[in-house]
C-alpha positions in Angstrom: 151.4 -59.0 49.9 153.6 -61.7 50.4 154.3 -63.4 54.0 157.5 -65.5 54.6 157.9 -67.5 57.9 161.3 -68.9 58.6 162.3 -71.7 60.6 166.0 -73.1 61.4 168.6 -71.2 63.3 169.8 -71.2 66.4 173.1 -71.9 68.5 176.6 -74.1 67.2 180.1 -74.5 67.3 182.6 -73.3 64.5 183.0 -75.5 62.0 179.4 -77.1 62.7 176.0 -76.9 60.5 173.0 -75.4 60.1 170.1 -75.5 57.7 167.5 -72.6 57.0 164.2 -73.0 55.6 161.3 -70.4 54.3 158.1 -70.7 53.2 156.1 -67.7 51.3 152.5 -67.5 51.2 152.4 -66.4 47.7 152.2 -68.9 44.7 155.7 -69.6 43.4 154.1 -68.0 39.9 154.4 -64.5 41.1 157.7 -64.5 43.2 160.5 -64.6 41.0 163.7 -64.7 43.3 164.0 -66.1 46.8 167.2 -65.6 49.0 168.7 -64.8 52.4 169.9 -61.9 54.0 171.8 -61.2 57.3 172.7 -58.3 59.3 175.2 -58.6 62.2 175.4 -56.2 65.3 176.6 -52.8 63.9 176.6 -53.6 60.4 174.5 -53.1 57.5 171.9 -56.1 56.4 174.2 -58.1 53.2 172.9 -60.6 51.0 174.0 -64.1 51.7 172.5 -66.0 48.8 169.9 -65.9 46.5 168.2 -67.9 43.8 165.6 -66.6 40.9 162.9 -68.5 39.3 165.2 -70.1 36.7 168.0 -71.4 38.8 170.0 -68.6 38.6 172.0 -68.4 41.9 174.3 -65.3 43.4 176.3 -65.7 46.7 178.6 -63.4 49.0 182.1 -64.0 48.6 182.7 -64.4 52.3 180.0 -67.7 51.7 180.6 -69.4 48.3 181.8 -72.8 49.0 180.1 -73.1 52.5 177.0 -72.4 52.2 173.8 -73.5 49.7 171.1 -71.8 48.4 168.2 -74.3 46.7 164.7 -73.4 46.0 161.2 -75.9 45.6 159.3 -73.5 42.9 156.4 -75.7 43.9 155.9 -75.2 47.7 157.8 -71.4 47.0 160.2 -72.5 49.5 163.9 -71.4 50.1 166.4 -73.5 52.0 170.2 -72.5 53.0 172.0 -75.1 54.1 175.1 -73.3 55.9 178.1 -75.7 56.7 182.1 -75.1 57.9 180.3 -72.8 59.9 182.4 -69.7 61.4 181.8 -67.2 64.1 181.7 -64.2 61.7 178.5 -66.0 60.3 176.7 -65.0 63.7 173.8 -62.5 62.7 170.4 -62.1 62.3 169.3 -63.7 58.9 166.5 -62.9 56.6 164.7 -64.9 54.3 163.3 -62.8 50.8 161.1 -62.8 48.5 160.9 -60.5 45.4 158.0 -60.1 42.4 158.3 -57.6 39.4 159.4 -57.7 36.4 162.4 -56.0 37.3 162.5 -57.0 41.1 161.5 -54.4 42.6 158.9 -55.9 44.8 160.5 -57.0 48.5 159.0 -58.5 50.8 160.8 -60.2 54.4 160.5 -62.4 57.0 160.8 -61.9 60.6 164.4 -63.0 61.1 165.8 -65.6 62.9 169.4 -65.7 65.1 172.3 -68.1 64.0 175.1 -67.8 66.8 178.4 -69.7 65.9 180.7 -69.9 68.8 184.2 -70.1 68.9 
């Protein structure tokens, strides 16, 4: 079982900043992809970037060029550093954490609120 706690978030203006951050309890050995996930009011949870062991990084089209995904292997520890913020950012994001050989092992954290105002 993997536990993730996330920290970051919270309240800012369009076109301001923000940086996410999670930590899993498991060593960075058996997780083998880390990445963030949000899920507005009405809408179906969406990946918003993620990174594997090797480097290997996807994000969202509505992101790429704003936001950025990096990982510390060592302290299995995802940041997202969101910038050019905009108010259709504003969800509930959730940090992930998958093992297996083919990925097929999720586990999430608790979720925390980024509002971007207008």
């Amino acid at each position: 079982q993997v536990q993730l706690v996330e920290s970051g978030g919270g309240l800012v203006q369009a076109g301001g900043s923000l940086r996410l951050s999670c930590t899993a309890s498991a060593s960075a050995v058996s997780i083998r992809a880390m990445g963030w996930y949000r899920q507005a009011p009405g809408k179906q949870r969406e990946l918003v970037a993620r990174i594997t062991t090797h480097g290997e990084v996807t994000y969202a089209d509505s992101v790429r060029g704003r936001f950025t995904v990096s990982r510390d292997n060592a302290e299995s520890t995802v940041n997202l550093q969101m910038n050019s913020l905009k108010p259709e950012d504003t969800a509930v994001y959730y940090c992930n954490a998958q093992q297996g050989l083919s990925y097929q092992f999720n586990f999430w954290g608790q979720g925390t609120q980024v509002t971007v105002s207008s």
